[in-house]
C-alpha positions as CSV (number, residue, x, y, z in Angstrom):
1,X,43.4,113.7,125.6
2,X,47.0,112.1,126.2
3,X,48.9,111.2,123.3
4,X,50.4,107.1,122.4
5,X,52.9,107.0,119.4
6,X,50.0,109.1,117.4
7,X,47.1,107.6,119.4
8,X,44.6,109.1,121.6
9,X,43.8,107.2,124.4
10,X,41.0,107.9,126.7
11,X,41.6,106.7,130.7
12,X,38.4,104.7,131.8
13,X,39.2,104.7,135.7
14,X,41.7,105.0,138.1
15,X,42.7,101.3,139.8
16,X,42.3,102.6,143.1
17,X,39.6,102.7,145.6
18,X,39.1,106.2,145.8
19,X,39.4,108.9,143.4
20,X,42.8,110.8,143.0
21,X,43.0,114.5,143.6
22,X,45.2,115.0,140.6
23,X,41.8,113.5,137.9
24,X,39.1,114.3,140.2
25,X,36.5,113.7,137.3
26,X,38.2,110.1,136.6
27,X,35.9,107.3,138.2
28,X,37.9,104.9,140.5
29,X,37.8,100.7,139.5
30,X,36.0,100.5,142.9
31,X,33.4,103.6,141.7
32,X,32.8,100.9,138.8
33,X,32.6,97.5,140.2
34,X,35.7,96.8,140.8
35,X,35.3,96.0,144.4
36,X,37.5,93.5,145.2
37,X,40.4,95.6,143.0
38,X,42.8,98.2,144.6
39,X,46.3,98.9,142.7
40,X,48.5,101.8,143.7
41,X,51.7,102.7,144.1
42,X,53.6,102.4,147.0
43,X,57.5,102.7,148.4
44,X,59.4,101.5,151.2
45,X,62.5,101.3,152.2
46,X,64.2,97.5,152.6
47,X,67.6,96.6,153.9
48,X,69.7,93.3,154.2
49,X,68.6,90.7,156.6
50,X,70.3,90.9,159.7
51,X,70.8,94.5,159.5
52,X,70.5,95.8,163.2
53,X,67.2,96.5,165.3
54,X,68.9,100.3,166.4
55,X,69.9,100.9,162.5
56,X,66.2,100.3,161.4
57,X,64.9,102.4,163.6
58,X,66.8,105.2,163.4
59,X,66.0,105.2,159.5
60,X,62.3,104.9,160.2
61,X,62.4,107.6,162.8
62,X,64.4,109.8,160.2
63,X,61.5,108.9,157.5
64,X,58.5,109.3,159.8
65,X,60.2,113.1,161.2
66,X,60.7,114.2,157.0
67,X,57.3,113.2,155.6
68,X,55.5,114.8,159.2
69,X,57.4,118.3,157.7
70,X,54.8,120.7,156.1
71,X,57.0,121.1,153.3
72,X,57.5,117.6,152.0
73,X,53.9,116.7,152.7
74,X,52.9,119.4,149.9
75,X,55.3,118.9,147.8
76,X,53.7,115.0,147.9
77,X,50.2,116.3,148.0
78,X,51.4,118.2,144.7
79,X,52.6,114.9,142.4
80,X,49.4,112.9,143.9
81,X,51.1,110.8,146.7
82,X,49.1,110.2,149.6
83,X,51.3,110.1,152.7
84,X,50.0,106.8,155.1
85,X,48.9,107.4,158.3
86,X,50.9,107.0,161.3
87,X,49.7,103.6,162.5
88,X,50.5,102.3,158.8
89,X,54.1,103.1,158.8
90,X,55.7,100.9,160.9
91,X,58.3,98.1,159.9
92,X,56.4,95.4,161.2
93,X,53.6,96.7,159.0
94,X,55.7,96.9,155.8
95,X,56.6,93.8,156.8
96,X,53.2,92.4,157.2
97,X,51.9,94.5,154.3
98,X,54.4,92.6,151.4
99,X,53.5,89.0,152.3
100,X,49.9,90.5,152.0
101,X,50.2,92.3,148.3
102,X,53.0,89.0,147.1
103,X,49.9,86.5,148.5
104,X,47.4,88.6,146.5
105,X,49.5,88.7,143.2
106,X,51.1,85.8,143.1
107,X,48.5,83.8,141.0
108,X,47.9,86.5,138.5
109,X,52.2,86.8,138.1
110,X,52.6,82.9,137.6
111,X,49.3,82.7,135.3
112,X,50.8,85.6,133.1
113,X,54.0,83.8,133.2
114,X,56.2,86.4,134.5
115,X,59.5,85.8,135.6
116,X,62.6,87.7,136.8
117,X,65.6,86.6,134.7
């Protein structure tokens, strides 16, 4: 059991829909209700407005070829990351796929009064 400043703390589920490979036996928030509820991590790269169509591309092209190597796809599988499927890694769909996850959280941020300072 994982250790807190002297505290044991038992984990109750993972926020995810499914289960991870890395805490197989952990039940997922979905697994336990949860069905409207789906947190993860998640990365993408984001550049200055205006920054050219040809320079965007070539840095996605030059993402997309590295995560398609064998190598860096097991080294992901190893730490639990989960590399997106083709169709879901375009910069329209990051795009599309912010304005999605800031429209979800944006009531739970402004009722728990955060704010960037």
């Amino acid at each position: 059991m994982p250790q807190l400043a002297g505290h044991s703390m038992k984990a109750i589920a993972i926020m995810t829909r499914e289960r991870s490979p890395l805490l197989p036996d952990l039940g997922s928030a979905h697994e336990q209700g949860l069905t409207d509820f789906d947190c993860y991590f998640w990365s993408g790269f984001f550049l200055p407005k205006g920054t050219p169509a040809a320079v965007v591309q070539k840095l996605h092209d030059a993402a997309v070829e590295t995560l398609n190597t064998p190598v860096v796809q097991e080294r992901l599988k190893t730490v639990g990351v989960t590399v997106l499927a083709p169709e879901r890694r375009s910069p329209d769909y990051l795009k599309g796929y912010v304005a999605s996850e800031t429209a979800k959280w944006a009531a739970t941020i402004k009722a728990a009064g955060v704010s960037l300072d």
